[in-house]
N, C-alpha and C positions, 0 to 999 in steps of 0.2 A: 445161357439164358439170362437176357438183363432184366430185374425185378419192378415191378411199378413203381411209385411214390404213393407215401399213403395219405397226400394231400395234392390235390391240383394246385397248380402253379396260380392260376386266374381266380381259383375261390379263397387262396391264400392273400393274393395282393386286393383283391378285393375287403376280406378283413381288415388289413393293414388303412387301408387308405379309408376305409368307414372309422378306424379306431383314429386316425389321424385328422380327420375332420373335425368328429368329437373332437378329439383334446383342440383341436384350433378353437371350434365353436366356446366350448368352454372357457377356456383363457379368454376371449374377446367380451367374456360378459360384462368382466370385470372393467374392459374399456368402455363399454355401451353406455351401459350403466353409470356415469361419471357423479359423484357431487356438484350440486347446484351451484351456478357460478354468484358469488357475492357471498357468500356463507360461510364463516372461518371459523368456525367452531363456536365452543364455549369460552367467555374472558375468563383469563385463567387470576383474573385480580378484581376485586372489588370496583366500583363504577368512584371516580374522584367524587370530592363532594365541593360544592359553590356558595360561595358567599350569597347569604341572602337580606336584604333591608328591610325586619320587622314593622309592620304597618305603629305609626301611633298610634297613641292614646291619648286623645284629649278631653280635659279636665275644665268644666264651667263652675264656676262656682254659682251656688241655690241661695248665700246668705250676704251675698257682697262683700264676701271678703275683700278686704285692701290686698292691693300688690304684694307687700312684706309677707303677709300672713299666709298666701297663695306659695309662693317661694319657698316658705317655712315646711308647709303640710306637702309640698311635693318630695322636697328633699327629707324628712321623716319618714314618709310612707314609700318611698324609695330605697332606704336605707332598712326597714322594717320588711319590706318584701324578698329584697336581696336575700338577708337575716334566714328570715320562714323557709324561702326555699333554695337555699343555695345556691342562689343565679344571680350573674350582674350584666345585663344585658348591654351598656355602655361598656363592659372588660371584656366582655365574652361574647361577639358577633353571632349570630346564625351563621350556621352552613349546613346545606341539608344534599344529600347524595344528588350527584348527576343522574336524570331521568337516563333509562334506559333507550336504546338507539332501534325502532321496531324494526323487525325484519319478517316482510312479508312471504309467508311459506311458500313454495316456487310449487304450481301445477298446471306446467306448461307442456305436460305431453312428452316430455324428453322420454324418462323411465318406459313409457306405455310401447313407443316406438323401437325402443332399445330391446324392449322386451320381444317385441314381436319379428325385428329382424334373426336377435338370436335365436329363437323358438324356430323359425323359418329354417335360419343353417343349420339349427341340430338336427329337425325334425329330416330335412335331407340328408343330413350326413349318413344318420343312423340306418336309411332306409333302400331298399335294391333301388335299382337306376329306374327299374319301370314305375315304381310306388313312389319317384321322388317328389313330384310334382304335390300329391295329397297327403303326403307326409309333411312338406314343408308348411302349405296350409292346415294342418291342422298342429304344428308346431307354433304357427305367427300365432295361432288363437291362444293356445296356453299360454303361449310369452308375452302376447299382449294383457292376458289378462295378469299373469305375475307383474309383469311393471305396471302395472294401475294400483295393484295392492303395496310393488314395491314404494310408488309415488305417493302415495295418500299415507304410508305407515309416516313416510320421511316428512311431510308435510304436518303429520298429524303429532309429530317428535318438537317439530321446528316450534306449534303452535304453543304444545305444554312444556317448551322451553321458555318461551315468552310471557305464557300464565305465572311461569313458580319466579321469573324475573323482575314482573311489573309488583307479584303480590312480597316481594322483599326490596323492591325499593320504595312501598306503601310502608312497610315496616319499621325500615330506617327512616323516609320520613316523618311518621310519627313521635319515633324516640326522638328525632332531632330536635322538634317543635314542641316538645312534651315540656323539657325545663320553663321553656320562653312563654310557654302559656300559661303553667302557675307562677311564672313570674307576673302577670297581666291580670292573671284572677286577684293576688294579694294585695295587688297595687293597686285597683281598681276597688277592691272590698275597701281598704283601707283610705282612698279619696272618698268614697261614697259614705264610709262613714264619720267624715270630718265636713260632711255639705257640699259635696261638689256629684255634678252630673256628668258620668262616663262615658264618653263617643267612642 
């Protein structure tokens, strides 16, 4: 007397091949799903910084000074402002950081799409051959909705990446222009109060 099996043969390979679609569906999310092209991450080094040409300052004199005397009070309150604040603008050029390079966050549908094919292959993989059809649709629906969520988190990463970028090269702009502008305030206090009017 030969014994049954205590599994059929057909609801066996039928497992197999449901569990093997999954894992294909799975593994291909990771394809679908791609990083936006032009996007290379974070600079992993500070932005150079660029010479820049401080606007003048020009100096009328209010009392008619003679030429000599004009010379004299420049080169004084030059050397007086230096002094005050530790800056020599004629030694020590401006340079202030290279502006940051924008990058506009990509929400062109890729994620949304990628989502809803994968949704689509699981939702059949997972499901008997009669249910395959309404399973896959109602897989595209969750999948598309995951890549719309996955698209806007990654869009919405890219944007406060660019926030915390712009607001620290505002930062080092300022330290950069900070010296050079109490250099300008001392010079100027210091021409205005020997008679001369500050442009």
């Amino acid at each position: 007397m030969r014994s049954r099996p205590l599994f059929a043969v057909p609801a066996i390979r039928r497992s197999v091949s449901a569990v093997l679609l999954l894992a294909l569906g799975v593994s291909l999310t990771g394809c679908v799903v791609a990083p936006h092209r032009g996007y290379h991450g974070y600079p992993a080094q500070p932005p150079a910084t660029v010479p820049v040409a401080s606007a003048p300052l020009y100096f009328y004199p209010e009392q008619n000074q003679p030429e000599a005397i004009q010379d004299r009070d420049r080169y004084e309150c030059y050397r007086w402002a230096s002094a005050q604040t530790g800056t020599d603008p004629g030694m020590t050029p401006l340079r202030v950081p290279r502006a940051p390079e924008p990058l506009p966050p990509q929400r062109d549908g890729a994620d949304v799409v990628g989502g809803a094919l994968t949704g689509a292959m699981v939702g059949a993989a997972v499901s008997r051959p009669r249910y395959a059809g309404e399973n896959a649709a109602i897989g595209a629906v969750f999948g598309l909705i995951l890549g719309a969520i996955a698209q806007e988190s990654r869009a919405q990463a890219v944007e406060r990446h660019q926030a915390r970028q712009q607001s620290s090269y505002q930062n080092a702009l300022n330290a950069a222009q900070a010296p050079h502008d109490n250099f300008r305030r001392a010079m100027s206090a210091c021409m205005q109060g020997r008679g001369y009017r500050v442009a």
